[in-house]
N, C-alpha and C positions, 0 to 999 in steps of 0.2 A: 453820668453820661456813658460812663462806660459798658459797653452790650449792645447799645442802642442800637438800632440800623435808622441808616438816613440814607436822602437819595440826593446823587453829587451829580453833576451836568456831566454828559460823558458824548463827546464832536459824532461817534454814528448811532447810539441807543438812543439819543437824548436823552435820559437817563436811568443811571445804576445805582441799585442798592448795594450798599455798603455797611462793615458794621464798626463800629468806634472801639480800638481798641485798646483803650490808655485814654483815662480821666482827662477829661477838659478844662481848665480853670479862667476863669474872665484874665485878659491877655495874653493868652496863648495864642503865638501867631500861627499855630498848623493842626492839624487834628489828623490824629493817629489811627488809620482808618485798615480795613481789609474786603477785598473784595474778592467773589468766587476766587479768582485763579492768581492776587496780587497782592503785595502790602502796598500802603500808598500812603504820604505824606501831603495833604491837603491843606490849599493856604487860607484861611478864615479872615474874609475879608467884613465887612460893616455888619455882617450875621452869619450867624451858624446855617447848613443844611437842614433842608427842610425832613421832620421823621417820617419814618414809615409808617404804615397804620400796620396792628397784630395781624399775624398770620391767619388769626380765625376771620378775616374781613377785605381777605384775597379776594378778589375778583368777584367783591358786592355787587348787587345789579343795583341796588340804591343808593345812591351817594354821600344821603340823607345818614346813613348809618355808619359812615365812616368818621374816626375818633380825630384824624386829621386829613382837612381837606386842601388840598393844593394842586397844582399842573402836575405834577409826578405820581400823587394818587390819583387822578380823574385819568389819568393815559394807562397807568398801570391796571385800575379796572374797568 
């Protein structure tokens, strides 16, 4: 999981991609994260954040073709 980018609920974007930086292992209560301009310590509650889809599938106009779909990709593109 490390590299990954996921998108973390954020109170005025509603949400920010982020990228994981240091391995995750099942009972890790926090996940080692960096975003644009911060490191950040993020608490992992009953699931992991949702990933990001590749950069080559920014701002799809079909939603059909994105690898993963959820509220933070369907706002993002």
């Amino acid at each position: 999981l490390q590299g990954a980018r996921v998108w973390i609920p954020h109170c005025t974007e509603v949400w920010r991609a982020a990228e994981v930086t240091r391995g995750y292992r099942e009972g890790d209560a926090v996940l080692h994260l960096r975003l644009d301009d911060a490191s950040l310590l993020y608490p992992v509650g009953s699931q992991l954040p949702p990933l990001c889809n590749p950069d080559v599938l920014s701002g799809e106009a079909d939603l059909v073709a994105l690898s993963y779909l959820h509220e933070p990709a369907v706002l993002h593109s």
